[in-house]
C-alpha positions, 0 to 999 in steps of 0.5 A: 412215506404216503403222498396224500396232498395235492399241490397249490398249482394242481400238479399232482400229488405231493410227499409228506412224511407220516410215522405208522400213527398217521402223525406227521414226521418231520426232521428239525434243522438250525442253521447259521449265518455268521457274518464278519465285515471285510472293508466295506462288505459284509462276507457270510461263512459257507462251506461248498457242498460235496455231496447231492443235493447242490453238489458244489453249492455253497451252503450255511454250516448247520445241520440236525437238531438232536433229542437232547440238546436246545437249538442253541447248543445245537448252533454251536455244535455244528458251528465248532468245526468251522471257525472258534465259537467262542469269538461269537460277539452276538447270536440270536435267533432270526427265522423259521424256513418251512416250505414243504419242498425246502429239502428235495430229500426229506421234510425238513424244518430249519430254525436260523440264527444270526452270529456275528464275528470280528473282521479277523475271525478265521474260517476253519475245517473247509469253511470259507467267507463268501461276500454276501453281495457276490454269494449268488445262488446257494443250496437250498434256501440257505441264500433266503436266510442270508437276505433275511439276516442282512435285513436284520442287521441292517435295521438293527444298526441303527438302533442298538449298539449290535456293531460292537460283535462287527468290531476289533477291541480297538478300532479307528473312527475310520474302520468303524466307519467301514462297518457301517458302510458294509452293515447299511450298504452306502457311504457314511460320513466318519464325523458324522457317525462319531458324533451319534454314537458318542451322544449315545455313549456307545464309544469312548477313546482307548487312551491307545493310538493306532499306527499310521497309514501309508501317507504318514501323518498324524496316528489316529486314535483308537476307540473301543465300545463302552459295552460289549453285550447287545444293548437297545440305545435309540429304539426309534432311531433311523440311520439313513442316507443325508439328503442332497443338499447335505450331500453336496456340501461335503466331499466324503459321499454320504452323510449319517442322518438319524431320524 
């Protein structure tokens, strides 16, 4: 190691690390935020720390890319122990993290991507799902790459048919209204929403009926995604909030307006 930078606030000088060529050496990381929607709140899947740096601190599962394998089989390797890669509805490549300091113990650049399960998909090997709104501090930038694959999801929605990877095979109107609740983070009106997504063609009736909740009554029908592969279906549409107005001539909260 050889400190020859000077940091932005004049500090002094700054680590790098360079081979005995002079080339700058660097270990590569992939990182993954698999996200699941519980209720009306997205929960990530972290696994705390044991060891320094951030003993105890919640961290994303992930770790070193090694010379002989592509950054996505590099995610799914260090996914394996932590919950059954095969109930990954959607992965994608989300962002690079490079600030020199990120790993107080080596220079160290993270590729992150974004994974997204099933509410009933279980954390195995010491992992666990943490809600992304009470996740708070978090080791390293790994909380910065949570915000951004929120953000993501969140614009994604709107546009293309990503819930499906969020969703059971089967589900009520209500339980994917519960989705997207969690995914745009407020209210969204159940009837509203069905009728954008089946002028979309993205959902369709099972034929199936689901049990009936604690009040009794009429059993809800069940719906599934006519696809079950990522798919662009309205790619300048807005899902957001329905004006005042509208607001106030419905008692569910609010509405699903695209615009």
């Amino acid at each position: 190691m050889t400190t020859d930078h000077t940091d932005a606030a004049g500090a002094g000088p700054r680590p790098t690390y360079r081979d005995q060529r002079g080339v700058a050496k660097y270990r590569h990381e992939v990182l993954a935020v698999v996200v699941r929607a519980s209720g009306t709140q997205l929960e990530v899947l972290v696994k705390d720390r044991c060891r320094e740096p951030f003993t105890g601190m919640p961290a994303l599962p992930g770790g070193p890319l090694e010379v002989n394998e592509t950054m996505e089989q590099a995610v799914v390797r260090h996914l394996r122990d932590f919950l059954d890669v095969s109930l990954l509805g959607h992965r994608e490549q989300l962002s690079t993290l490079s600030e020199p300091g990120r790993d107080p113990f080596e220079r160290t650049v993270a590729t992150t991507y974004l994974g997204l399960v099933a509410p009933d998909v279980q954390a195995n090997g010491g992992a666990r799902w943490l809600p992304v709104r009470e996740s708070g501090p978090m080791a390293f930038d790994h909380a910065h790459a949570v915000e951004e694959a929120v953000v993501r999801l969140c614009g994604k929605v709107s546009y293309t048919n990503i819930a499906h990877a969020l969703a059971p095979a089967e589900f009520t109107l209500a339980q994917l209204r519960d989705i997207y609740c969690a995914c745009l983070g407020y209210d969204v009106d159940v009837t509203n929403l069905s009728r954008v997504l089946r002028r979309r063609g993205q959902i369709v009736k099972t034929g199936h009926l689901a049990e009936s909740g604690q009040r009794g009554g009429r059993p809800p029908a069940t719906w599934t995604f006519t696809r079950h592969d990522y798919e662009v279906t309205d790619p300048f549409a807005v899902l957001r909030p329905a004006s005042r107005d509208k607001q106030s001539r419905t008692s569910r909260g609010l509405g699903c307006e695209v615009l």
